[in-house]
PLY file of the C-alpha trace (Angstrom):
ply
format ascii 1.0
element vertex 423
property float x
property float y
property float z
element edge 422
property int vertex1
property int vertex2
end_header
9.80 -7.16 -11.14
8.45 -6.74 -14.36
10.20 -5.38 -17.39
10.77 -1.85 -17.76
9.25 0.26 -21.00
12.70 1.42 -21.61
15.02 -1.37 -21.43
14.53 -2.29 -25.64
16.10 1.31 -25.43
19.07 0.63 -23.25
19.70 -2.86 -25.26
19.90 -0.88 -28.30
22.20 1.47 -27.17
24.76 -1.60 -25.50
24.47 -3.47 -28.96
25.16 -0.27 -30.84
28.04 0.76 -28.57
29.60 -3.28 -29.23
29.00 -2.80 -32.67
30.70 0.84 -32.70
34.11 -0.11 -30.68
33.94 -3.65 -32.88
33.93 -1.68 -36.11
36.23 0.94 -34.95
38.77 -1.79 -33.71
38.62 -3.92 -37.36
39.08 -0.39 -38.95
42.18 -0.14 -37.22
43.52 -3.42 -38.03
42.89 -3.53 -41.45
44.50 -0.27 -42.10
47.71 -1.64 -40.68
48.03 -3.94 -43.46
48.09 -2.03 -45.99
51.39 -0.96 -47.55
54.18 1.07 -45.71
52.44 0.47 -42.24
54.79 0.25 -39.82
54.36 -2.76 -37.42
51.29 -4.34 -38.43
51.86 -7.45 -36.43
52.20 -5.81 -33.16
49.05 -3.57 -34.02
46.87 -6.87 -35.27
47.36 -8.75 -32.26
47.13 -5.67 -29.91
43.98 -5.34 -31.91
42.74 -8.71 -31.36
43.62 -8.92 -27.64
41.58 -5.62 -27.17
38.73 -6.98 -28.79
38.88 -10.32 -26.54
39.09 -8.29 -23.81
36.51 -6.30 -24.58
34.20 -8.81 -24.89
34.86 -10.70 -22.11
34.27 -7.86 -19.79
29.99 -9.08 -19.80
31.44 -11.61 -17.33
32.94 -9.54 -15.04
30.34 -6.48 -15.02
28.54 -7.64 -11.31
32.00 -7.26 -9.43
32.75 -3.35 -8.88
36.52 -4.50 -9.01
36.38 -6.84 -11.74
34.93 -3.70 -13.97
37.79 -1.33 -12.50
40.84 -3.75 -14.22
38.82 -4.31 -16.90
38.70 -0.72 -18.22
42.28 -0.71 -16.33
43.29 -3.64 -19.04
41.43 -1.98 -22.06
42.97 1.56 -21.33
46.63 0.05 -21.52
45.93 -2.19 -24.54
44.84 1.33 -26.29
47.61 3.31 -25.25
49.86 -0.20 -26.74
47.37 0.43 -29.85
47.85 4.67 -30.38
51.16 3.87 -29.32
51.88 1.61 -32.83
49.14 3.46 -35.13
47.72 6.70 -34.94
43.91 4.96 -36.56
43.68 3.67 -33.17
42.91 7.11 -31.79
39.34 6.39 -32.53
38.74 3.60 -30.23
38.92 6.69 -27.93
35.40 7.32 -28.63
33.86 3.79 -27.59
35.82 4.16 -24.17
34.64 7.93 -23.40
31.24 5.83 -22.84
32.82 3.31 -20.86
34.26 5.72 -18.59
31.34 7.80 -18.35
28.82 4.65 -17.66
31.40 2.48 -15.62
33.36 5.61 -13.97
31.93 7.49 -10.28
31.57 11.59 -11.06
33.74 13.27 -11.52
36.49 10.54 -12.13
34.87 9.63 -15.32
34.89 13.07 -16.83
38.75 13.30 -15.84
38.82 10.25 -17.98
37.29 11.09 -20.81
39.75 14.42 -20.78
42.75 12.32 -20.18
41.65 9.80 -23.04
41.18 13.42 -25.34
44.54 14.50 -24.59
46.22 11.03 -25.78
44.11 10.52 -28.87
45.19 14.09 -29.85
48.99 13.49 -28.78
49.06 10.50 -30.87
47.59 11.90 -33.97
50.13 14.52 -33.94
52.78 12.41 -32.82
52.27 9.94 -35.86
50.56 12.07 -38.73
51.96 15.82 -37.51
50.16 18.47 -35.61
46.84 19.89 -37.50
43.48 21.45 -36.51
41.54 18.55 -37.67
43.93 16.70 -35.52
42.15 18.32 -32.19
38.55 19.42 -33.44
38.55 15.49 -34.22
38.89 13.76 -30.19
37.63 17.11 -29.06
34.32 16.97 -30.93
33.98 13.05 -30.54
34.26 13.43 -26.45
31.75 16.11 -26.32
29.41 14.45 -28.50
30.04 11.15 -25.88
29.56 13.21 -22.98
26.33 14.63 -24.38
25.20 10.89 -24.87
26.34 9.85 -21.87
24.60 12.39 -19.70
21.62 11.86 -21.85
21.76 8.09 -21.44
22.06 8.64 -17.11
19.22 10.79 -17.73
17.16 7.91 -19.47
18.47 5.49 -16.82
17.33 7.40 -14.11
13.75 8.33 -15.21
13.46 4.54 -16.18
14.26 3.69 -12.46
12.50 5.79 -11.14
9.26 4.42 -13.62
10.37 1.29 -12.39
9.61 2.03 -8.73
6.65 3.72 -9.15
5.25 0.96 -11.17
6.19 -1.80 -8.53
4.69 0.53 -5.71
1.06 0.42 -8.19
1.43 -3.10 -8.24
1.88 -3.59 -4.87
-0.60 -1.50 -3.65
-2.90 -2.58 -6.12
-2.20 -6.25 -4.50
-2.88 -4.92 -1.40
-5.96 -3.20 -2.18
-7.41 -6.61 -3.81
-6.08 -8.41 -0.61
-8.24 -5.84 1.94
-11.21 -6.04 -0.72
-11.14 -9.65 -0.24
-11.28 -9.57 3.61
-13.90 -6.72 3.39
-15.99 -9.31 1.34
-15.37 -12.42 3.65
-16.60 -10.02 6.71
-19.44 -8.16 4.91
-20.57 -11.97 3.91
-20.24 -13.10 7.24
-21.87 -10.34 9.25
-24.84 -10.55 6.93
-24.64 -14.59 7.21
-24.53 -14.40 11.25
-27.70 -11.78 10.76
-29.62 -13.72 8.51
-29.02 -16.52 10.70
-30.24 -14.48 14.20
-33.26 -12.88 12.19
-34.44 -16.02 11.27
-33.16 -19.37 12.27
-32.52 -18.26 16.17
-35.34 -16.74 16.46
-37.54 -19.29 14.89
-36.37 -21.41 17.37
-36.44 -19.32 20.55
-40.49 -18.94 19.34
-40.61 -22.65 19.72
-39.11 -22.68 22.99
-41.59 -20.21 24.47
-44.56 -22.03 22.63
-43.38 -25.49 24.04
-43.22 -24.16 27.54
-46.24 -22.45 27.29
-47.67 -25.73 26.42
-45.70 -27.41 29.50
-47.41 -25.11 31.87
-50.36 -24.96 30.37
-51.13 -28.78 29.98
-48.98 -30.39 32.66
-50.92 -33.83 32.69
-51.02 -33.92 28.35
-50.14 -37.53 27.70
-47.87 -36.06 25.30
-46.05 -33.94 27.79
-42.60 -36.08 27.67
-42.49 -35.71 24.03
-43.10 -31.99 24.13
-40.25 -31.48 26.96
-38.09 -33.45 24.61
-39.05 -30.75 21.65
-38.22 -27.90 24.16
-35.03 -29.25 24.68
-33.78 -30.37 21.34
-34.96 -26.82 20.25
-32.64 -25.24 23.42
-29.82 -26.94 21.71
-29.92 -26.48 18.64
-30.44 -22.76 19.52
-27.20 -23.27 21.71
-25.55 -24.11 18.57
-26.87 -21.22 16.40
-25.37 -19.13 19.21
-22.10 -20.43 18.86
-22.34 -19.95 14.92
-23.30 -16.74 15.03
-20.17 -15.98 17.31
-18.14 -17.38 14.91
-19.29 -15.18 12.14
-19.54 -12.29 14.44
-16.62 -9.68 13.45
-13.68 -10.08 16.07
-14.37 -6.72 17.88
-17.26 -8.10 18.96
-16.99 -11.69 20.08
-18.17 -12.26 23.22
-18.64 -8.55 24.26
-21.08 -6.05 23.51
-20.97 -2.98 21.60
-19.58 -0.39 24.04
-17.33 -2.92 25.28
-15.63 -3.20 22.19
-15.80 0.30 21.80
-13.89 0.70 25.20
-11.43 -1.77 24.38
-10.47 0.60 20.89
-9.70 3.44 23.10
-7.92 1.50 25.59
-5.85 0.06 22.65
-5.46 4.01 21.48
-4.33 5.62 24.69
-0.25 6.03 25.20
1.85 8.54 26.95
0.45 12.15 26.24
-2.78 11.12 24.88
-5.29 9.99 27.11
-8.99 8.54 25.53
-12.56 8.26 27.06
-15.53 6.05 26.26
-18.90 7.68 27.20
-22.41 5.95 26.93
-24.99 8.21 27.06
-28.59 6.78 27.41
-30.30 3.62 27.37
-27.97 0.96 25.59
-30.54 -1.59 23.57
-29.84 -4.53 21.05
-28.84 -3.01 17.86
-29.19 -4.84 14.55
-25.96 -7.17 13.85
-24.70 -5.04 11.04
-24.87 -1.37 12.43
-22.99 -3.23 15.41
-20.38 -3.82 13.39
-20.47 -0.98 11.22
-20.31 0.76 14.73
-17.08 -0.85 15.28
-15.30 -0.47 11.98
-16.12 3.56 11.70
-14.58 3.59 15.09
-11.30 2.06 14.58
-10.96 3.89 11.38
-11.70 7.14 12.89
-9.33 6.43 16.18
-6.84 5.47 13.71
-7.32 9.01 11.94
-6.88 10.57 15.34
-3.82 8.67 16.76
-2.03 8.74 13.09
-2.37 12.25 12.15
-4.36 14.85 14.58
-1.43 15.09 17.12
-4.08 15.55 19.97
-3.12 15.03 23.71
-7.09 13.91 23.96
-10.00 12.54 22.33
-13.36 11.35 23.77
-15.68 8.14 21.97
-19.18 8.71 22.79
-22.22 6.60 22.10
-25.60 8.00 22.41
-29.02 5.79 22.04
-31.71 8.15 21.79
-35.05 7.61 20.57
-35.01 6.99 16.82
-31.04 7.10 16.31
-27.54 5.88 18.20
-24.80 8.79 17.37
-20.93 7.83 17.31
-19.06 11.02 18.25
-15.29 10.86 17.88
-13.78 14.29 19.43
-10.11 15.08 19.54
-8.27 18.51 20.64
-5.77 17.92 17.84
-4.46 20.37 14.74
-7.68 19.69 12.69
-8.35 18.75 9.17
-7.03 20.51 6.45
-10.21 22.34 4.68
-9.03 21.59 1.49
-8.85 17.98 2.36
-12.53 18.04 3.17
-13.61 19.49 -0.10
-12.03 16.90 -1.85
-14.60 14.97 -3.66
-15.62 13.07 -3.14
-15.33 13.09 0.77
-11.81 13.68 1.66
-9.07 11.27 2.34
-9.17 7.97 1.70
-10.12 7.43 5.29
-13.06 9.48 5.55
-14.23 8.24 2.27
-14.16 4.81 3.39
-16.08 5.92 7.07
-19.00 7.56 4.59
-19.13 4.95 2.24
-19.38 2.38 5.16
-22.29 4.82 7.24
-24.87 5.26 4.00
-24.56 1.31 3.04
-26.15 1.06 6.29
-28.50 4.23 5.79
-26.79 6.65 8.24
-25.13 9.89 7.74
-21.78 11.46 8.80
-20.62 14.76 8.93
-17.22 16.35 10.39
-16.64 19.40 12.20
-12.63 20.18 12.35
-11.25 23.55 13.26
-7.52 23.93 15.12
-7.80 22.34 18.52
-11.11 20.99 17.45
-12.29 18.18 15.62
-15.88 16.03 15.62
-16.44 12.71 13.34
-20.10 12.23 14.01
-21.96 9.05 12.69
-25.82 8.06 12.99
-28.27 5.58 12.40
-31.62 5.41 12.35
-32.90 2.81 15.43
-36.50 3.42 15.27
-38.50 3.03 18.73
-37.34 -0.01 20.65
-40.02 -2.17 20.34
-39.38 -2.24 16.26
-35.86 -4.01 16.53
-35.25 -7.61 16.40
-35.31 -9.27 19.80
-32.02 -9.86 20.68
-31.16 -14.59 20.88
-32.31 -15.19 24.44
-33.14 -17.97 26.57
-36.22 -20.06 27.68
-36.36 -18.19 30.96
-35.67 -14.90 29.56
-38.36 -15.42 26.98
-40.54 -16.51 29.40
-40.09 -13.50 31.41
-40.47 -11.19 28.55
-44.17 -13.11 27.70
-45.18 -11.20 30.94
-44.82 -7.77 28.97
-43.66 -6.03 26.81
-39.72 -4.38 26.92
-39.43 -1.38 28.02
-38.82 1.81 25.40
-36.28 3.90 26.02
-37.48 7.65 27.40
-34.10 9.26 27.41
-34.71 12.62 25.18
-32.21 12.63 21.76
-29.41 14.80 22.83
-27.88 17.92 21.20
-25.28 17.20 18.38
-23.74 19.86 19.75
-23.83 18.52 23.35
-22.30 15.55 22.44
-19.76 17.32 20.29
-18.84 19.98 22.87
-15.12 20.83 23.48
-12.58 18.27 25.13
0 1
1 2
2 3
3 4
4 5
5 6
6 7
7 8
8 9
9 10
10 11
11 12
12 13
13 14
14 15
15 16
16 17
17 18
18 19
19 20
20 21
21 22
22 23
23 24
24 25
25 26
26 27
27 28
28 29
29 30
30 31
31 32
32 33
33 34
34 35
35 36
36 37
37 38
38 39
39 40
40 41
41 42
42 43
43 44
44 45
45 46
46 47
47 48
48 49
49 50
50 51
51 52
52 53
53 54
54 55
55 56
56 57
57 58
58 59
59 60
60 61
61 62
62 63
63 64
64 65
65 66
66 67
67 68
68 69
69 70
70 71
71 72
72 73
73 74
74 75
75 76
76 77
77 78
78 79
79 80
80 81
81 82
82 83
83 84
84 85
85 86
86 87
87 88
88 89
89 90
90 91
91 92
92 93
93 94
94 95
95 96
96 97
97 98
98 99
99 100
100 101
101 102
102 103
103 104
104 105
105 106
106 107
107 108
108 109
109 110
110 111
111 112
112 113
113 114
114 115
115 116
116 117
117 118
118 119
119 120
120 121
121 122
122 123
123 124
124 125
125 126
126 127
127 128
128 129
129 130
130 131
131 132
132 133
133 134
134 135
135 136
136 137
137 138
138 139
139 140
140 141
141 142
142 143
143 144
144 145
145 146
146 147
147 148
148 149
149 150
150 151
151 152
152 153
153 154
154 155
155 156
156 157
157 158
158 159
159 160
160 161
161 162
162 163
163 164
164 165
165 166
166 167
167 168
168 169
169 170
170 171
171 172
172 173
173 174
174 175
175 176
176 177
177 178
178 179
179 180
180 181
181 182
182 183
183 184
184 185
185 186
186 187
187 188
188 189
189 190
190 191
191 192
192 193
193 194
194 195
195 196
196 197
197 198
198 199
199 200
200 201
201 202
202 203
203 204
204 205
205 206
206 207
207 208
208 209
209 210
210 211
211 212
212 213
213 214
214 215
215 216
216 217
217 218
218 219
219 220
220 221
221 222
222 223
223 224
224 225
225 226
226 227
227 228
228 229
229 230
230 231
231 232
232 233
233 234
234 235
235 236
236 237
237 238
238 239
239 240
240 241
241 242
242 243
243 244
244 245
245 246
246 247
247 248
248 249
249 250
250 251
251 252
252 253
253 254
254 255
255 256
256 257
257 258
258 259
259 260
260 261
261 262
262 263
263 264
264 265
265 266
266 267
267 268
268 269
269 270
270 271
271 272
272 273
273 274
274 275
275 276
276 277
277 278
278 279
279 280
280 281
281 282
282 283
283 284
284 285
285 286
286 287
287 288
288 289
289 290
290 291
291 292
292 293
293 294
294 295
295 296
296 297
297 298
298 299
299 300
300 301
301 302
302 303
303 304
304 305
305 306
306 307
307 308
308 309
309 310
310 311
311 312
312 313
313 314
314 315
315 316
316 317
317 318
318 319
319 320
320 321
321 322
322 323
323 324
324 325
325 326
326 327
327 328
328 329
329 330
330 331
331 332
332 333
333 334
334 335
335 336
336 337
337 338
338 339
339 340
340 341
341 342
342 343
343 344
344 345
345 346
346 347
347 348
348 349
349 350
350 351
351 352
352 353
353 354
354 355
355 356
356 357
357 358
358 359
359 360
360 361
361 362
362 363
363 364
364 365
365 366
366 367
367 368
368 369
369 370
370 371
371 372
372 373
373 374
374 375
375 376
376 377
377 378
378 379
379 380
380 381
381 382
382 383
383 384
384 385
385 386
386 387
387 388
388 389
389 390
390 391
391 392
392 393
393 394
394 395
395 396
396 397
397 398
398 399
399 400
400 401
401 402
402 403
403 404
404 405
405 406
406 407
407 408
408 409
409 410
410 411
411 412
412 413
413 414
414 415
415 416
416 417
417 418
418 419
419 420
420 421
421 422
């Protein structure tokens, strides 16, 4: 925990309040010596033995009942003190802040009144009744209760500083924690695309140009050496497919986009809230990163939706259509506050985060939210299906595809509206 701004303050305040009762005690002391004094042995060592025990209260301050006898042990060594010489009255004022710190409400203000009352008893006692004999402890425990209040005051704003500055520094920790992992992932989804775009491709191209020449040449004296290409090309593509699995994000090893979209609403639905994944027409290879931008919008928005709509249903939806795949998110919950979507720049942190994820890859969001109502929708732009990278397939599946070309999807784009209807 790091040091608060105000504790220099509160140090002062402890050394002043030693120095005060110190002085105040000496005062008392000395004046006993002087001439026509009566008992100034007794009130030197009660003196003495009040300042030791003063003093050695530090050790006992972490033990609640340790701190009760001492102020127990320093009250009866004062009333010893007022008891022999009236000067000793004004230690009165160093304990009002002891009792006032030390004390639980409203014991310590029934203190600092019963610790009035004596101070004036023994001035009067000693030295005769007299007004300045009153106004004196009077004025000195009101000014002490003023300071002591003020000082809770300090302590409390300082704690409360003090929290609020840990909380920063945790969650600035924890922020520079997730914008480490966001950077590890980002790397390695642009790593395991690189890597598809380039390197497994490149070598399913050899593959289908080695078994073209296998069919096309099967007595080539060279024909052994060119199966032996083919096949040291099938596994070191083998091996880029495993690599690129590893640096695929974890929502979408081994499984394809709508089945990791399925498995987020599976994960979502509990008692009184049912979910539904839709795919509406012609699913195709995506490009690596929209994939798992996909994904990411998806859990955050889900998250949104079980955290803080308080729907009983919500519906995933992903549409291919011709030039764009839509992400619709629908839920029948309370809605989203319209002053939260004003916010600048988009919302909550959440929604921020879902927008600022959609236009690094070049799509768009927008949110519809009424009462009972409430539609996170997120595109990207596809192009026609013959434009996207070929997906890391095999010799026979290449070979296949040499025969023509893939088929384009003909399903028309639907409405956003259709796909943002009503649950």
């Amino acid at each position: 925990m790091h040091s608060s701004p105000l504790t220099p303050v509160f140090t002062t305040l402890r050394l002043g309040l030693h120095v005060l009762v110190t002085v105040l005690a000496v005062v008392t002391a000395v004046r006993a010596l002087l001439p026509g004094v009566p008992h100034p042995a007794a009130v030197i060592t009660l003196t003495a033995v009040f300042l030791a025990t003063y003093f050695a209260g530090a050790l006992l301050s972490s033990s609640p009942v340790g701190i009760r006898l001492w102020l127990a042990a320093l009250t009866v060594l004062w009333l010893g003190l007022v008891a022999f010489a009236p000067d000793a009255g004004y230690l009165a004022f160093g304990l009002f802040f002891l009792y006032l710190h030390l004390l639980p409400s409203p014991g310590n203000l029934l203190a600092v009144v019963a610790a009035t009352t004596v101070a004036v008893l023994g001035f009067g006692l000693h030295r005769g009744w007299a007004v300045a004999g009153v106004i004196g402890p009077v004025l000195g425990a009101a000014v002490a209760v003023g300071i002591g209040l003020g000082y809770q005051a300090l302590f409390r704003e300082s704690a409360s500083r003090q929290r609020l500055i840990d909380e920063l520094l945790s969650t600035r920790a924890t922020l520079a924690d997730q914008e480490r992992t966001a950077g590890k992932l980002a790397e390695r989804e642009r790593l395991a695309q690189e890597i598809h775009d380039t390197v497994a491709q490149g070598l399913s191209s050899i593959q289908l140009l080695l078994h073209a020449a296998e069919q096309s040449a099967p007595d080539h004296p060279a024909l052994q050496r060119i199966q032996l290409a083919r096949e040291t090309a099938a596994e070191n593509l083998a091996e880029t497919r495993r690599l690129i699995a590893e640096l695929t994000p974890a929502a979408l090893e081994g499984q394809s986009l709508a089945q990791a979209l399925e498995r987020i609403c599976a994960r979502a639905q509990a008692p009184g809230f049912t979910t539904q994944m839709l795919v509406e027409g012609t699913p195709e290879r995506l490009p690596m990163s929209v994939e798992a931008a996909l994904v990411r919008i998806a859990q955050g928005a889900v998250s949104n939706v079980v955290r803080h709509a308080g729907a009983a249903r919500m519906r995933l939806t992903l549409t291919y259509a011709d030039t764009d795949v839509f992400l619709d998110v629908v839920d029948d919950g309370i809605g989203i506050d319209p002053a939260v979507l004003d916010r600048a720049p988009s919302g909550t942190f959440g929604l921020a985060a879902m927008r600022a994820r959609t236009e690094q890859q070049g799509g768009t969001m927008a949110v519809e939210s009424e009462p009972g109502h409430t539609a996170v929708t997120i595109s990207f732009p596809i192009g026609p299906a013959s434009e996207q990278p070929n997906p890391v397939v095999s010799s026979a599946d290449t070979t296949a595809q040499s025969a023509g070309s893939a088929p384009e999807s003909t399903s028309p784009e639907p409405n956003s509206a259709d796909r943002s209807e009503h649950l």
